[in-house]
N, C-alpha and C positions, 0 to 999 in steps of 0.2 A: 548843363554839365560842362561842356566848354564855351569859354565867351571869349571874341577880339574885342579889346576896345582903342579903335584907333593906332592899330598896329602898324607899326613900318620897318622896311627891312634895307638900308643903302650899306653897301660896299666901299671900301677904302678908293678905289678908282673912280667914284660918284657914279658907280652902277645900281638903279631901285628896284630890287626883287618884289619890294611887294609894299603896295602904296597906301596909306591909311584906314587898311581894314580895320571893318568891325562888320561883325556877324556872330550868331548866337544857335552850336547844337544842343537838341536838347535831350536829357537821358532816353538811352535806348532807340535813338533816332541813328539812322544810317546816312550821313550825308556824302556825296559826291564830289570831288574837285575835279572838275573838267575843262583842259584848254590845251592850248599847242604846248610844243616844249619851250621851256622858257620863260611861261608868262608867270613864274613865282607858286604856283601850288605846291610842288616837293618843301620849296622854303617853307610856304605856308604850316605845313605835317611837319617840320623836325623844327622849328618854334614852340610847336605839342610839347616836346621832347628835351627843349633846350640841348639840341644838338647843335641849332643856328640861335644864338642871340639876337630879340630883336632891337635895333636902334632910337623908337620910340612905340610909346601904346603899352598896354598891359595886356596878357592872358590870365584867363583863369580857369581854371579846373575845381570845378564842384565848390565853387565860392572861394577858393582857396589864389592868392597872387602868386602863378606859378616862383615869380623870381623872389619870392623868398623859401622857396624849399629847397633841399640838397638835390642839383641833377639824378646824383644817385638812388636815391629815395623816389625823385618825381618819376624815375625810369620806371622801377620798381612797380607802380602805379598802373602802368600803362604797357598793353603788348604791343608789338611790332611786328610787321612783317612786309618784307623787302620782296622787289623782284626776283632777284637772285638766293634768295633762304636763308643761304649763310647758314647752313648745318656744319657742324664740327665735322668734318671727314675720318676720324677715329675712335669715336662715339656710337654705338648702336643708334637704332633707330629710336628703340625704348630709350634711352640714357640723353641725346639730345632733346627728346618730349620734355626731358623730369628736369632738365638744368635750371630753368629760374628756383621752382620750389626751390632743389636742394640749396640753390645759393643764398634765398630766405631762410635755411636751416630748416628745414623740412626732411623729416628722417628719410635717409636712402629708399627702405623697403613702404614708404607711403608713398611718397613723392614717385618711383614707378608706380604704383599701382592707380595714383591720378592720371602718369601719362599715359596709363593701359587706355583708362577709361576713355579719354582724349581720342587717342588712336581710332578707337571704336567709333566713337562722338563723328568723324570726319572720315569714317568709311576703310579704314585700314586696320585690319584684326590682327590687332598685338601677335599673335600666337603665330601668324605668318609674317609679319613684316618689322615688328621690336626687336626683331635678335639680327636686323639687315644693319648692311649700310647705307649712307646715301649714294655711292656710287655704286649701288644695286635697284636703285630706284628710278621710275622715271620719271621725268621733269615735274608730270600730273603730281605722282606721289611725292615728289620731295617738298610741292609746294603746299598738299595737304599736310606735311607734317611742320610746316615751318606757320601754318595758321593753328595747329593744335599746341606746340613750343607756346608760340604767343598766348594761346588759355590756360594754359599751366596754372598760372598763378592768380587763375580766375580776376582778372583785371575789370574793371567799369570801363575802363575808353580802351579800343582799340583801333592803332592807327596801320593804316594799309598804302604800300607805295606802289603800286605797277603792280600787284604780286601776279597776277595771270598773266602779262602780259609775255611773258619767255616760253609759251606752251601752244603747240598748235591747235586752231580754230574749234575743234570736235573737243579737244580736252578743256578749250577753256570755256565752254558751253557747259560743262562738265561741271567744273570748279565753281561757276558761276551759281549753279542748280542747288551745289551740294551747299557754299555759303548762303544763300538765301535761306535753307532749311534750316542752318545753323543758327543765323540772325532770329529767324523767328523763336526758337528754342531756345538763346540764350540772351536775347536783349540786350546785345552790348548796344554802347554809344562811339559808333564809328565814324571815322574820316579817312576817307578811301580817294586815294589818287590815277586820274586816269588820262588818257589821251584822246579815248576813246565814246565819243558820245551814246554810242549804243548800250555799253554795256554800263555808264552815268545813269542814261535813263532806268532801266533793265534792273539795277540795283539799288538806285536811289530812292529814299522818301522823299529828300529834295538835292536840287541840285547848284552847285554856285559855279558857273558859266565865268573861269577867266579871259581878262584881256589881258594887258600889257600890267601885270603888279596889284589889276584891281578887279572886284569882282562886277562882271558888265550884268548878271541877272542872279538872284537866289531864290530860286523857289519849286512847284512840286514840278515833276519831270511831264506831268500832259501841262502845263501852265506854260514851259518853257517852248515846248515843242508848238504849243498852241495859241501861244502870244508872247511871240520871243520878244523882249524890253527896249532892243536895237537892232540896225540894222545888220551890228558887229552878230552877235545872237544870231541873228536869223540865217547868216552867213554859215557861222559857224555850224550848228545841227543841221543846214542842207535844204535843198531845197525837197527831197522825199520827207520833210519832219513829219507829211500827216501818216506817211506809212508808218513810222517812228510811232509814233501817236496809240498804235492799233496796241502795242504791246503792253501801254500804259491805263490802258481804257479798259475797264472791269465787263461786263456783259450784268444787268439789271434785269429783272424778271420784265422792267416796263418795255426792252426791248426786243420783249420775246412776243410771236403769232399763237395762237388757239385753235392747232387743227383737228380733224374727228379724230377721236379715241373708241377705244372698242376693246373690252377688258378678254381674260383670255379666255374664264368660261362662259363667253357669250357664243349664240350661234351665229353663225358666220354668218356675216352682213350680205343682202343681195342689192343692196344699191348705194355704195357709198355716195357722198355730197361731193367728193374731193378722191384725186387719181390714188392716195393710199392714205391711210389712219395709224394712230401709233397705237401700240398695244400695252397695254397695262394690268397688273396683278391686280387683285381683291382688296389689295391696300395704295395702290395708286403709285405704284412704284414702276418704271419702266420696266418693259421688260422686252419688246423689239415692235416689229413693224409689220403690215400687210396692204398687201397692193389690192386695192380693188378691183384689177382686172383677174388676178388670180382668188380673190375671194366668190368671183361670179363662174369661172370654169369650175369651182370645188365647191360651190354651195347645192347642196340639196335640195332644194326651191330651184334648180335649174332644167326644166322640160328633159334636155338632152344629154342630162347628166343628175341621175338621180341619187347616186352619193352615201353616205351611211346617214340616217336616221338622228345618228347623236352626233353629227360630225359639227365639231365648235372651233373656234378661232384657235386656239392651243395647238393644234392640231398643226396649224398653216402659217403661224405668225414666222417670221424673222429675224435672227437676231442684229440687234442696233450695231453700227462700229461705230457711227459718228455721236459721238456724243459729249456732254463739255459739263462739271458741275457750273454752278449761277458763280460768280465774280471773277470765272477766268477769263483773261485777256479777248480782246479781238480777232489779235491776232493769232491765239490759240483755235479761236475758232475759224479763221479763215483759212491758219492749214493743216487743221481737218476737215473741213471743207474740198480744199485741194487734194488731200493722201487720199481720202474716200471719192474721191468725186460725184457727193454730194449735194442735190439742190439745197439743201438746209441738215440744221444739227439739231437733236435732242437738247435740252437742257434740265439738270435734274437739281433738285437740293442734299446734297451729300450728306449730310448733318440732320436728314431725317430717314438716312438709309435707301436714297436715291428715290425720293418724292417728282413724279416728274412736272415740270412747271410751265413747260411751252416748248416752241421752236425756234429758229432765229436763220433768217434768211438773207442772202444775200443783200437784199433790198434794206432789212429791217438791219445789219452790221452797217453798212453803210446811215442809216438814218443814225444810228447808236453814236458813231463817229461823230459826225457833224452833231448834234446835241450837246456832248461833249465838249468840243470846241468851243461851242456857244455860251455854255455853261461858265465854263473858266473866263470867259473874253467877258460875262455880265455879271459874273461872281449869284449866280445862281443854281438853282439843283435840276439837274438835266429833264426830270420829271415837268418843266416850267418852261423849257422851251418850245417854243411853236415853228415849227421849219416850211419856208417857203419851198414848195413844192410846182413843180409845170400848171398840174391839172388848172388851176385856176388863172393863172397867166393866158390859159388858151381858151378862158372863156369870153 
């Protein structure tokens, strides 16, 4: 969708923004530009745009040599969205949504009723916030409405400069939440500008790690974290990258344990194997927990406690807090893990109306990791890795 080919960017002063790129996103891919400031990424995003000419190289956009199209037309093309929003201050909320259409000539009363749609799309209900201004909004809201502006006109590429970064910490966790559900649901082809490594990794499919004009690594965000290209790389993401790591790394059924289960019209078990069992419906669908020590003071089969007759697990089970569907993060599960304080978490299959599939232990998130790692560093499937372990070392 877009391609550098041997791009460069010098300055009248013989300053090089950006040194013989070439690199290639592909439709509906979210890519990342991550580096200090200064190392040429913004240049890199308004080259998209031909806002900055570049000095040599070609772009292209969807096979097309950007520099024979009319800037105005290429803009047209493509959304934007800026740090700062840049909403019309005497504009409704509704009326700066609808400005691209209308300026494509898109009748007034449509062109609102797409940026209703929009509105809604990004979590602000027209009916409450289209008749605001932006100086009735807050930072959160203005910057939702300046990524809805940018859909207006239903664009294939959209480009993103800083846009969270003017918002504090909780709303831009926020922002970040609400665009990934977007991404998924509307499949643009992005290039998103940041400073910020975490939220590179966090939103990227892949990421290009600048240096000084050039890109020092490109690829998926556990590859980077996990076998940074240099030692600039490795500098850069931190020495925590394997914490980093966790947010990027899926949870696999193969990292899940096999503890007893115990369905809920069974009768209550008098001697589990294991200190508690998970409990499950008639169709194997979670549905909470029981402790063996409590299943032995309430079992019927108990001398000194002789109990009801029909008394079954339903009765006595638990309901689950900790639990994660199968390809959530690590480190989703590690803080719920923490919030519950949890020896282990549930894991179910959402997509068959919470099938449950295993458990996942601190032991087994940690082995998950490290596979991972291994995985990307030998370009194989984590399912393949073999990890050394003590036990044998101490034989």
């Amino acid at each position: 969708m877009i391609r550098f080919e041997h791009v460069s960017k010098q300055y009248a002063d013989g300053t090089t923004a950006v040194d013989d790129l070439s690199f290639e996103v592909n439709e509906g891919e979210l890519v990342t530009l991550v580096g200090p400031s200064g190392c040429g990424k913004t240049t890199t995003m308004k080259m998209v745009n031909r806002l900055i000419e570049p000095t040599g190289g070609r772009i292209f956009l969807d096979g097309d040599d950007i520099s024979a199209i009319d800037p105005v037309q290429l803009r047209r093309r493509i959304g934007y969205v800026i740090q700062q929003v840049g909403l019309f201050p005497h504009k409704t909320v509704l009326d700066n949504t609808a400005t691209v259409p209308h300026l494509l000539g898109v009748k007034r009363a449509e062109a609102r009723k797409r940026a209703a749609e929009l509105l809604d799309l990004v979590g602000l209900d027209p009916k409450t916030f289209g008749d605001r201004y932006p100086e009735q909004l807050s930072g959160g809201q203005r910057q939702r409405v300046g990524v809805a502006r940018a859909l207006a006109a239903d664009p294939p590429v959209l480009l993103m400069d800083e846009p969270f970064g003017a918002v504090d910490p909780v709303v831009r966790d926020h922002l970040q939440t609400e665009f990934l559900r977007l991404q998924q649901t509307l499949g643009k082809t992005v290039l998103f500008v940041t400073h910020d490594i975490e939220e590179a990794v966090r939103l990227g499919d892949r990421i290009a790690v600048y240096g000084q004009g050039r890109i020092e690594q490109f690829d998926t965000p556990s590859a980077v974290l996990g076998a940074p290209a240099t030692d600039y790389v490795a500098d850069f993401v931190g020495a925590d990258r394997g914490l980093k790591r966790l947010s990027v790394t899926p949870i696999e059924e193969g990292d899940l344990e096999q503890p007893p289960v115990v369905h809920l019209d069974d009768p209550l078990p008098r001697d589990l194997d294991a200190p508690w069992a998970v409990v499950l419906d008639s169709d194997n669908n979670l549905h909470g927990w029981i402790s063996a020590e409590h299943a032995r003071a309430a079992n019927p089969g108990d001398p000194g406690n002789p109990g009801k007759k029909d008394d079954t697990v339903r009765a006595h089970a638990r309901r689950m807090e900790a639990w994660l569907p199968v390809g959530a993060s690590l480190k989703q599960a590690f803080a719920t893990m923490l919030q519950h304080d949890a020896g282990w978490i549930a894991v179910i299959d959402e997509r068959s109306e919470g099938r449950f599939l295993g458990v996942l232990t601190p032991a087994r998130l940690h082995e998950a990791l490290r596979r991972s790692t291994a995985a990307d560093a030998r370009d194989i499937a984590r399912a393949e890795v073999e990890l050394e372990t003590v036990a044998p070392l101490l034989k």
